[in-house]
C-alpha positions as CSV (number, residue, x, y, z in Angstrom):
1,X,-77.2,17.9,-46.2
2,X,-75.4,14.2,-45.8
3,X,-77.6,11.9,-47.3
4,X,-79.4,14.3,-49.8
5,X,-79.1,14.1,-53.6
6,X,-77.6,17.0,-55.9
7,X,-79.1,19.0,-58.2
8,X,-78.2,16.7,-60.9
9,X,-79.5,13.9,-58.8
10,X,-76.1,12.4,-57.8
11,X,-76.2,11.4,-53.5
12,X,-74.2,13.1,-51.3
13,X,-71.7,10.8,-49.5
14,X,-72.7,10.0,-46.4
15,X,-69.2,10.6,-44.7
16,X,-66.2,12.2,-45.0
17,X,-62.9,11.0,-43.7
18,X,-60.2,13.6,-43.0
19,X,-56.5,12.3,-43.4
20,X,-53.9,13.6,-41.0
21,X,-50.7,15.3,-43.6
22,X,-48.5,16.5,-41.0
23,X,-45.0,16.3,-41.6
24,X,-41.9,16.1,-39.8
25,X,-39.0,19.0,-40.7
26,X,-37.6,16.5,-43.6
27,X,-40.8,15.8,-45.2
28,X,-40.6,11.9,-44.7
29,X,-42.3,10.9,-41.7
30,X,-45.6,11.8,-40.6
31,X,-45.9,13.0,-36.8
32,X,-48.7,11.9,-34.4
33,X,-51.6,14.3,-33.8
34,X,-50.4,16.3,-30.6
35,X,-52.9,14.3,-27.3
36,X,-54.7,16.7,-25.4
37,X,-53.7,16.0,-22.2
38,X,-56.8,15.9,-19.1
39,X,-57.8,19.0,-17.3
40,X,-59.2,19.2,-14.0
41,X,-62.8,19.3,-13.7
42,X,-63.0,23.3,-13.1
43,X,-66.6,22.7,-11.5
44,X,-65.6,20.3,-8.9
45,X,-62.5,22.5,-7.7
46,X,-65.8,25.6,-7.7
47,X,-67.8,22.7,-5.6
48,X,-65.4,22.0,-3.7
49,X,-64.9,25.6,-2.2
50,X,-62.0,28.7,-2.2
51,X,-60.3,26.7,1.0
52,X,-59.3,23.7,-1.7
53,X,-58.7,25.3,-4.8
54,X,-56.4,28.5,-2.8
55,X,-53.3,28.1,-4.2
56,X,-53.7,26.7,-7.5
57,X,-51.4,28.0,-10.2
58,X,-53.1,30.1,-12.6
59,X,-52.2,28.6,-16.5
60,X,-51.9,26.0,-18.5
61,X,-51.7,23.4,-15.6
62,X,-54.0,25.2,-13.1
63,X,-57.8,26.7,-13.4
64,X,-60.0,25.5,-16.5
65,X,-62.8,27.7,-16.1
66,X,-62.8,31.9,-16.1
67,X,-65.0,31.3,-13.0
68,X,-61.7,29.6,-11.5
69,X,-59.4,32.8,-11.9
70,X,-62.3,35.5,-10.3
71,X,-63.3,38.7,-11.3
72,X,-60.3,40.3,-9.5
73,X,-57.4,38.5,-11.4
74,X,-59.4,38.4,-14.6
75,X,-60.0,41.7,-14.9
76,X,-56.4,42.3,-14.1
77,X,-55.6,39.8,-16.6
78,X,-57.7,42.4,-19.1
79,X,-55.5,45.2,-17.9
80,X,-52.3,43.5,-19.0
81,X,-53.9,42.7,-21.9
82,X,-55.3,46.2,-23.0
83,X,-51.7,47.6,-22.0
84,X,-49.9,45.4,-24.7
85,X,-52.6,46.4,-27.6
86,X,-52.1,50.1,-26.7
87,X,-48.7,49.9,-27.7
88,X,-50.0,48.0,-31.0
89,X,-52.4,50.3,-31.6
90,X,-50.6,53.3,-30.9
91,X,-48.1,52.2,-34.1
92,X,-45.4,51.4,-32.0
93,X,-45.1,47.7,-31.7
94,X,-46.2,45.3,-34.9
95,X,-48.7,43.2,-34.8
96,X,-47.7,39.8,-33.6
97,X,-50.0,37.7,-35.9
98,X,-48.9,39.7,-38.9
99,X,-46.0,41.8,-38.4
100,X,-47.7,45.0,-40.0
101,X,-47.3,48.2,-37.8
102,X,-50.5,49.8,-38.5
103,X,-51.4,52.9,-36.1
104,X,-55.4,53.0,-34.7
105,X,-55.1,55.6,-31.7
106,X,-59.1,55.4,-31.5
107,X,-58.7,51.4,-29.8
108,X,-55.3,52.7,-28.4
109,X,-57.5,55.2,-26.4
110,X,-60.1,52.8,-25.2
111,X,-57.1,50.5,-24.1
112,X,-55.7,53.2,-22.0
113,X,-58.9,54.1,-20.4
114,X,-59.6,50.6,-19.3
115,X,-56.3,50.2,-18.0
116,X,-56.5,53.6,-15.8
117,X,-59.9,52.3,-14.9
118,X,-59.1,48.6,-13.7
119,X,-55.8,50.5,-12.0
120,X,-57.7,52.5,-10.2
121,X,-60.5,49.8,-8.9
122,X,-57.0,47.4,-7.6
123,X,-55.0,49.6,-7.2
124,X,-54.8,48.7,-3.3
125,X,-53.8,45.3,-4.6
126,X,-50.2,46.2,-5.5
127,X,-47.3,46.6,-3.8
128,X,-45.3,50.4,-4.3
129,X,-43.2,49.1,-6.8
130,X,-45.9,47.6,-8.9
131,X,-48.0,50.7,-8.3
132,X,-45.2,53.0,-9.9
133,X,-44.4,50.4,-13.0
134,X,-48.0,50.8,-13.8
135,X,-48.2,54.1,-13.7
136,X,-44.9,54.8,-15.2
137,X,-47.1,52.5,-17.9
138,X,-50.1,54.7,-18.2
139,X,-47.8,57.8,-18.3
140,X,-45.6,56.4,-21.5
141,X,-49.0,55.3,-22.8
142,X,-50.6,58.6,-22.5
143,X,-47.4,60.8,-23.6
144,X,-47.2,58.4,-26.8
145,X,-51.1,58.8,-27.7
146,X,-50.6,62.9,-27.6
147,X,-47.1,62.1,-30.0
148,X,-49.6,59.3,-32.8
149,X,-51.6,62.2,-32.6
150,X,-54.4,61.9,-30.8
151,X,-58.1,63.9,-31.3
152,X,-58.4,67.3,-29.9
């Protein structure tokens, strides 16, 4: 801990300063540390009721708080989500962090059954057209989990 002494009975120093080494493209400047820039307080637009908030953009410059975005959109937000893992895990897309194509049709499977699942719990919400994108969705999905080869 800070303030302790070593093993050898040297002191640990009592702070440490962190020096900011961010560089600009040509390596001769140093940038300034990106400001964070203020969000609304998410539990004063939940205070203030649905009437208030109704409206508000969803993202980086609307709702702070999950509670903000509702079980609704959030689990529709989950669907979207699970649909562009299928198509990592199914092999057929890389992995965005690393680039590696690497095939898990066990996690592919549990994203297509939540997607069918949240689908079918909104799928009043959606207009026709979004209705047959979706599905057109869980179709390719489902045809290209039978082709990575998928349990019996």
């Amino acid at each position: 801990m800070i303030g302790e002494k070593f093993d050898n009975g040297e002191e640990r120093p009592k702070e440490v300063v962190i020096e900011d080494r961010r560089f600009s493209r040509d390596d001769t400047s140093v940038e300034e540390p990106a400001k964070e820039t203020p969000r609304p307080d998410s539990r004063a637009a939940a205070k203030a009721g649905p009437e208030e908030t109704a409206g508000e953009p969803i993202g980086p410059e609307g709702p702070t708080d999950i509670l903000d975005l509702g079980i609704d959109n959030f689990l529709k937000y989950v669907m979207s989500l699970a649909m562009a893992l299928a198509w990592i895990y199914l092999g057929l897309q890389a992995d965005p962090k690393t680039g590696v194509v690497a095939k898990d049709v066990a996690k592919a499977s549990t994203c297509i059954d939540t997607i069918e699942w949240v689908y079918g719990r909104y799928k009043n919400d959606y207009s026709p057209e979004e209705r047959a994108e979706i599905e057109r969705v869980i179709r390719d999905l489902k045809l290209n989990y039978i082709s990575a080869g998928a349990p019996n």
